[in-house]
KOLGU-4560 file (N, C-alpha, C; in nm, 3 decimals, padded with zeros to 5 digits):
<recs>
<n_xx: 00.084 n_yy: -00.117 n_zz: 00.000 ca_xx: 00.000 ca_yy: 00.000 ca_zz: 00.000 c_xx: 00.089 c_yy: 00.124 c_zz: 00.000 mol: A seq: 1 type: UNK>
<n_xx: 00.023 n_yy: 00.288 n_zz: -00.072 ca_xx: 00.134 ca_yy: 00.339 ca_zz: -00.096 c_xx: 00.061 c_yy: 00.442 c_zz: 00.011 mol: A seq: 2 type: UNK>
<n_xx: 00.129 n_yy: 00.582 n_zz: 00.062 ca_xx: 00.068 ca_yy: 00.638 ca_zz: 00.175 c_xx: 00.033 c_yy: 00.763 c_zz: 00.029 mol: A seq: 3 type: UNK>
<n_xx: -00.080 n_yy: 00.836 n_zz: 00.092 ca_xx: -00.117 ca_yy: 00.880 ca_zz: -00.012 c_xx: -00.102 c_yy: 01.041 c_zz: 00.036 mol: A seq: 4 type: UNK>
<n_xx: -00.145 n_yy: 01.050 n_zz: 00.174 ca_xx: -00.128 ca_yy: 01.199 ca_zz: 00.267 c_xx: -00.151 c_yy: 01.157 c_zz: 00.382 mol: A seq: 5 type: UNK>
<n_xx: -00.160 n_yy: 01.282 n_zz: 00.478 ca_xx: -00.193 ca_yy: 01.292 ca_zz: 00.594 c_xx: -00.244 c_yy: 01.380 c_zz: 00.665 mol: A seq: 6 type: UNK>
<n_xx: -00.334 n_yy: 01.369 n_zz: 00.739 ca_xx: -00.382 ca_yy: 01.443 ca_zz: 00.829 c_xx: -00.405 c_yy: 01.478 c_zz: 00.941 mol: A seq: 7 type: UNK>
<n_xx: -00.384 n_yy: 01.583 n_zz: 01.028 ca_xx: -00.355 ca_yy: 01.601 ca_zz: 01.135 c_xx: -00.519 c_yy: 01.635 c_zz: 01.216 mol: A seq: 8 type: UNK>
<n_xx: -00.562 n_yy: 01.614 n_zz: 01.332 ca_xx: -00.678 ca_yy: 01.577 ca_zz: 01.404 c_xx: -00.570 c_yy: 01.618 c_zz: 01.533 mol: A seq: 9 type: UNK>
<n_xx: -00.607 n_yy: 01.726 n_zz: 01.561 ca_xx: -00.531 ca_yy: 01.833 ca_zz: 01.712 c_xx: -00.652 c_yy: 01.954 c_zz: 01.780 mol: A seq: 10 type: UNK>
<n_xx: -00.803 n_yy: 01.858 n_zz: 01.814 ca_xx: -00.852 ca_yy: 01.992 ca_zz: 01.840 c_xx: -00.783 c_yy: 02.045 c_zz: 01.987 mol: A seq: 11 type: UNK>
<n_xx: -00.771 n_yy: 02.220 n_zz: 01.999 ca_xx: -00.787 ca_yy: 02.242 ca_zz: 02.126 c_xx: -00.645 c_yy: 02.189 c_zz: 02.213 mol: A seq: 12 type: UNK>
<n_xx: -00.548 n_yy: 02.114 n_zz: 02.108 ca_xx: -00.424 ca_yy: 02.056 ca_zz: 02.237 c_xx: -00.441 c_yy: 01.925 c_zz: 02.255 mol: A seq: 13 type: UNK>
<n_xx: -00.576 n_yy: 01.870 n_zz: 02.197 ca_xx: -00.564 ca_yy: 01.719 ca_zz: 02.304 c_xx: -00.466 c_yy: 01.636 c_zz: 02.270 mol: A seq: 14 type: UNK>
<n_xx: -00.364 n_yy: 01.640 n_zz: 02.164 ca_xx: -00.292 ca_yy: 01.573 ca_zz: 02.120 c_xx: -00.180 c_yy: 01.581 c_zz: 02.152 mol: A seq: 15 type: UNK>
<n_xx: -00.114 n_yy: 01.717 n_zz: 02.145 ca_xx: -00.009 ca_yy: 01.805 ca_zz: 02.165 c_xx: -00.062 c_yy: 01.904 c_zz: 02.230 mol: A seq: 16 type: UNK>
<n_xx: -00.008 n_yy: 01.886 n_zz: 02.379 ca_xx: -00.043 ca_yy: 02.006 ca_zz: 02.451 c_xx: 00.051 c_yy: 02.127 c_zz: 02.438 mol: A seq: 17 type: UNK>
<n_xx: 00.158 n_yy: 02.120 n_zz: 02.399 ca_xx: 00.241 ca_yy: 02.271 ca_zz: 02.401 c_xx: 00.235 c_yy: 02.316 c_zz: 02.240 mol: A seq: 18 type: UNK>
<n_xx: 00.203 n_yy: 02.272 n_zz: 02.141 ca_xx: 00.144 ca_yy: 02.325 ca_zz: 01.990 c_xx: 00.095 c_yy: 02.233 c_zz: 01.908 mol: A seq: 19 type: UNK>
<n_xx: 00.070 n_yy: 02.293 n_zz: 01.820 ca_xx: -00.043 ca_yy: 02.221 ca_zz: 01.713 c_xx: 00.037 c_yy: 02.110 c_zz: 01.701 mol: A seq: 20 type: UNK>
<n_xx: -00.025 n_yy: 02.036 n_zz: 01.670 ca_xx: 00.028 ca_yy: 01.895 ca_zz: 01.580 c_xx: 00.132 c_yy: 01.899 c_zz: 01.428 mol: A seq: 21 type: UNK>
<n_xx: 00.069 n_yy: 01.988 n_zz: 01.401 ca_xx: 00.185 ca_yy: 02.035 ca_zz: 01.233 c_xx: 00.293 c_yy: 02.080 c_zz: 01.316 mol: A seq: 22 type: UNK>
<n_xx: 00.315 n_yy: 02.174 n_zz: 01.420 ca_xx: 00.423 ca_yy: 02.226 ca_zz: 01.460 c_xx: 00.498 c_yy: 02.154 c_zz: 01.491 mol: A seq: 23 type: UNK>
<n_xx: 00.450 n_yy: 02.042 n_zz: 01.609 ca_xx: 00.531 ca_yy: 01.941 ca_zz: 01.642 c_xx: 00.628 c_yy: 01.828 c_zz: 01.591 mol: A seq: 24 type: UNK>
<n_xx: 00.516 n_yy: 01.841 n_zz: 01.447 ca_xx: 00.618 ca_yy: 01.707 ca_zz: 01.361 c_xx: 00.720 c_yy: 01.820 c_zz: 01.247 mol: A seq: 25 type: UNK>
<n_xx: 00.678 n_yy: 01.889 n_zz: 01.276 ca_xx: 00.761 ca_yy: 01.994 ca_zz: 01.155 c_xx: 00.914 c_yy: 02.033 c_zz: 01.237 mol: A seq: 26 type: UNK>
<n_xx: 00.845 n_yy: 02.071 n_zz: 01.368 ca_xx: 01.028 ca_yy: 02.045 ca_zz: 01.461 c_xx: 01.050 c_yy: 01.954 c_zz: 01.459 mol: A seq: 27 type: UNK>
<n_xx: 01.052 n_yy: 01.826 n_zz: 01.443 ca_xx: 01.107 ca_yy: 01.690 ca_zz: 01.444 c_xx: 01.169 c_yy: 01.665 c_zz: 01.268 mol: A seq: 28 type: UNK>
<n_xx: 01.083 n_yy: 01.714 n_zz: 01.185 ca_xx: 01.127 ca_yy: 01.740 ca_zz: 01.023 c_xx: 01.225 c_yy: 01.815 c_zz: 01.012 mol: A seq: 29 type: UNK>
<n_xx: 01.234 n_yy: 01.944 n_zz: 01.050 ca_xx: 01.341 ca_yy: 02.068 ca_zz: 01.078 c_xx: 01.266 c_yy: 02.149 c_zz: 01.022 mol: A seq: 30 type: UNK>
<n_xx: 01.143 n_yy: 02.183 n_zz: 00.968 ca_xx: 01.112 ca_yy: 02.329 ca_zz: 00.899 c_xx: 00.990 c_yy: 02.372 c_zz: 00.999 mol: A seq: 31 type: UNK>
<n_xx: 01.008 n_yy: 02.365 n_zz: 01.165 ca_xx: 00.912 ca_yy: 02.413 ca_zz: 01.197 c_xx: 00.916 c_yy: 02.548 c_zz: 01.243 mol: A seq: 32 type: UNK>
<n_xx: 01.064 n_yy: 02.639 n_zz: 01.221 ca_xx: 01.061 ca_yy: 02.741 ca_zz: 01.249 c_xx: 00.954 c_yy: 02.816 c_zz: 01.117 mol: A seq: 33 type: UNK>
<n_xx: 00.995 n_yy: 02.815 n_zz: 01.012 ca_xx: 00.941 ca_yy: 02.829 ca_zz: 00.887 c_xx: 00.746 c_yy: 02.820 c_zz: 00.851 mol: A seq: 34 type: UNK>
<n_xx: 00.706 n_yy: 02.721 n_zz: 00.943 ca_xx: 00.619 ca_yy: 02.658 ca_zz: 00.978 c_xx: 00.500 c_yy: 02.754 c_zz: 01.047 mol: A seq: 35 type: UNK>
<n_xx: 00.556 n_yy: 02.778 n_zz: 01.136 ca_xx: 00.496 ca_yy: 02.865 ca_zz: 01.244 c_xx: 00.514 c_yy: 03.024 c_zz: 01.229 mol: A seq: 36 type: UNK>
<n_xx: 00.626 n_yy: 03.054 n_zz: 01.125 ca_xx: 00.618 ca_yy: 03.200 ca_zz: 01.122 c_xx: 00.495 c_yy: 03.250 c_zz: 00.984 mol: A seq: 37 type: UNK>
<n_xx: 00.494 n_yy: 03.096 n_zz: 00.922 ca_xx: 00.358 ca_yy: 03.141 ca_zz: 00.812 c_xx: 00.232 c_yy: 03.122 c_zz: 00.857 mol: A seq: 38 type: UNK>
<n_xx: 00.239 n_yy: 03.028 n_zz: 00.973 ca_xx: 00.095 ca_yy: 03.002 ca_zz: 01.028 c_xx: 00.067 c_yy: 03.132 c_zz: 01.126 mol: A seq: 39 type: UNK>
<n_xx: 00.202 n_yy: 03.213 n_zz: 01.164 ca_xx: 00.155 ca_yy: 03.305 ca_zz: 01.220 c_xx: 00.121 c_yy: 03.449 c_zz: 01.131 mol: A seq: 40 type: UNK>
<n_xx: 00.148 n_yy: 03.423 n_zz: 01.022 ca_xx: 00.116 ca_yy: 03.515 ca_zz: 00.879 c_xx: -00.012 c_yy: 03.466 c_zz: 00.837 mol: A seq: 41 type: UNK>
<n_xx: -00.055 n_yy: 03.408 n_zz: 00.851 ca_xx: -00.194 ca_yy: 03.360 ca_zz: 00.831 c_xx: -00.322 c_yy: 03.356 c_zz: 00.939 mol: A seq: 42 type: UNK>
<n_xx: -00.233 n_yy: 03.375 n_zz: 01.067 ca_xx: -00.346 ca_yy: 03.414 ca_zz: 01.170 c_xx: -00.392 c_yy: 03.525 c_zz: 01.172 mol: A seq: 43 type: UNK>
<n_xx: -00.246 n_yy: 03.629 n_zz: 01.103 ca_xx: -00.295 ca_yy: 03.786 ca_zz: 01.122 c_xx: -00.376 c_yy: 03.802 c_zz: 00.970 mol: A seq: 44 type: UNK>
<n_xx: -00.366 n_yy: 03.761 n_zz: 00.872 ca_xx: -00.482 ca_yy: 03.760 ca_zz: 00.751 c_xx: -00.362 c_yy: 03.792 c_zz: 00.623 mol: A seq: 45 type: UNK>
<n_xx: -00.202 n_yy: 03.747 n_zz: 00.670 ca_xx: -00.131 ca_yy: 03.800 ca_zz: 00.574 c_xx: -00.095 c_yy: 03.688 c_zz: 00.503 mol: A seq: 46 type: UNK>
<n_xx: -00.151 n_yy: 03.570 n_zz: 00.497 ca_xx: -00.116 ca_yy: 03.469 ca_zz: 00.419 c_xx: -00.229 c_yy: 03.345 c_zz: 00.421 mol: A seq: 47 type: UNK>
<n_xx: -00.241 n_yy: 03.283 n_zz: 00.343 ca_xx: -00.397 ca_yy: 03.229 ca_zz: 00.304 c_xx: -00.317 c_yy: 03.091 c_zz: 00.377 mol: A seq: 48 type: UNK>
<n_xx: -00.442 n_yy: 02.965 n_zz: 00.375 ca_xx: -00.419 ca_yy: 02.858 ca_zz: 00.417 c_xx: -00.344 c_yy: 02.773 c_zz: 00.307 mol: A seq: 49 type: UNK>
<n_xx: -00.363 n_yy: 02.843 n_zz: 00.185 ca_xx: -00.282 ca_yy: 02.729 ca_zz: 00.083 c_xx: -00.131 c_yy: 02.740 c_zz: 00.072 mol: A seq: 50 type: UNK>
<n_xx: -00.063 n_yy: 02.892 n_zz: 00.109 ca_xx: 00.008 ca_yy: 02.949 ca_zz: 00.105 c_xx: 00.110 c_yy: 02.874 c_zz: 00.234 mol: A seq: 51 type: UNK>
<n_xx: 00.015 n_yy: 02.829 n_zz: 00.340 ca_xx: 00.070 ca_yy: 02.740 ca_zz: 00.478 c_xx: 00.078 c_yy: 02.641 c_zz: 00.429 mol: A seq: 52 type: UNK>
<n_xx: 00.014 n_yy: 02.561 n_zz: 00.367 ca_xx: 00.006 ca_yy: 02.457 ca_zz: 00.322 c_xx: 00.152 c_yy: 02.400 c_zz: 00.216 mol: A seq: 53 type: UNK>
<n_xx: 00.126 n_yy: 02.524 n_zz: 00.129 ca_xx: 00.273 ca_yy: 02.472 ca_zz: 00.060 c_xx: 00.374 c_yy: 02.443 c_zz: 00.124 mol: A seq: 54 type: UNK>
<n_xx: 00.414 n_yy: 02.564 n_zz: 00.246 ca_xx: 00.547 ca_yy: 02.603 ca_zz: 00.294 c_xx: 00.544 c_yy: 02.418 c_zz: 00.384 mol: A seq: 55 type: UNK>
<n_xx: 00.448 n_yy: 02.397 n_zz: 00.460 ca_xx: 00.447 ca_yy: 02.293 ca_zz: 00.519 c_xx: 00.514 c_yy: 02.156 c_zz: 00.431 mol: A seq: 56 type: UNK>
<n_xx: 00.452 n_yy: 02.149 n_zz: 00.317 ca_xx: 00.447 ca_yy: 02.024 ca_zz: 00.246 c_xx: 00.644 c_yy: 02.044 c_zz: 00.204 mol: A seq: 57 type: UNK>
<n_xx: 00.631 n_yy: 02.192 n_zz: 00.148 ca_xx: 00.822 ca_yy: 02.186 ca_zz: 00.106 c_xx: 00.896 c_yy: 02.118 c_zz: 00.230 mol: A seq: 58 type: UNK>
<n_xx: 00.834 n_yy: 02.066 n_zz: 00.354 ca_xx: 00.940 ca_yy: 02.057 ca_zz: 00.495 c_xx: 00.913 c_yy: 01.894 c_zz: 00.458 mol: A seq: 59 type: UNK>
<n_xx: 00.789 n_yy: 01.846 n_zz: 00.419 ca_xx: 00.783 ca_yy: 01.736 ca_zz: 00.419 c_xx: 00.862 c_yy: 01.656 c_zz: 00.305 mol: A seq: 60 type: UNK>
<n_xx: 00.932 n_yy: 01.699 n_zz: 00.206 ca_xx: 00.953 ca_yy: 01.666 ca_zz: 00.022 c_xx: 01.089 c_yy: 01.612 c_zz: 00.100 mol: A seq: 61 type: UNK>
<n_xx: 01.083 n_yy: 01.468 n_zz: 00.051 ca_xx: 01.150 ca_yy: 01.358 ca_zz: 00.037 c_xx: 01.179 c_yy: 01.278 c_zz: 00.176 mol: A seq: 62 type: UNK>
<n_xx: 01.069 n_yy: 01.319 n_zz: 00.293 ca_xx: 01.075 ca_yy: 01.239 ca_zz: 00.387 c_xx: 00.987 c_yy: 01.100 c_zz: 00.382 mol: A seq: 63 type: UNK>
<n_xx: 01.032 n_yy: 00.984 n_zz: 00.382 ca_xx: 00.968 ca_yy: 00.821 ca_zz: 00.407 c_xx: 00.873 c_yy: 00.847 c_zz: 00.478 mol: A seq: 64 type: UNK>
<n_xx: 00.753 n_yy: 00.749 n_zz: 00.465 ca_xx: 00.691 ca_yy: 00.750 ca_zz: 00.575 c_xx: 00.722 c_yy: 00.683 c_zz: 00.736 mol: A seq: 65 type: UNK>
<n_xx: 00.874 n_yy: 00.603 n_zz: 00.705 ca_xx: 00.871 ca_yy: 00.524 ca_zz: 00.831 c_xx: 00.950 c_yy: 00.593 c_zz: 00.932 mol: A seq: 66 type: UNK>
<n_xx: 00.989 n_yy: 00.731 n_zz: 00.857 ca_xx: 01.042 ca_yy: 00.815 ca_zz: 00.918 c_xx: 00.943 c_yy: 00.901 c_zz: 01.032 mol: A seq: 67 type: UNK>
<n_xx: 00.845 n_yy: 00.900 n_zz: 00.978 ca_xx: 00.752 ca_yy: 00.981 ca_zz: 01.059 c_xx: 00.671 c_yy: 00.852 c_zz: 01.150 mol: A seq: 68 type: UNK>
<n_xx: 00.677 n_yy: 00.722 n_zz: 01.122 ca_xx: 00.607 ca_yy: 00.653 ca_zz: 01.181 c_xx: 00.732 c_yy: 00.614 c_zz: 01.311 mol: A seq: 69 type: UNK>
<n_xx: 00.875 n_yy: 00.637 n_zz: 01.287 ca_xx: 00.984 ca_yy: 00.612 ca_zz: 01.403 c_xx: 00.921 c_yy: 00.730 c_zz: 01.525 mol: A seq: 70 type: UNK>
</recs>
């Protein structure tokens, strides 16, 4: 089976209590400084969700999945 995406399910902390769930695996990826300064460009209305979305996915480009499943 091939992994196709993923999705993150973090309401409120219950998952990750000190940040979102994207943040958390994105510091473990290395682009979560990058991560969080667009999600914080997007809280204030200066950057759209697709715009987060990309920057996110460039942190993810060429990581395995068994990397994220270690």
């Amino acid at each position: 089976m091939s992994a196709r995406g993923i999705a993150f399910f973090d309401i409120d902390g219950t998952l990750v209590r000190s940040m979102s769930s994207s943040s958390f695996i994105a510091e473990r990826l290395g682009h979560q400084h990058e991560l969080d300064a667009a999600e914080e460009r997007y809280a204030s209305g200066k950057a759209t969700n697709e715009e987060v979305s990309v920057i996110d996915a460039a942190g993810w480009r060429g990581i395995q999945a068994r990397t994220v499943a270690e």
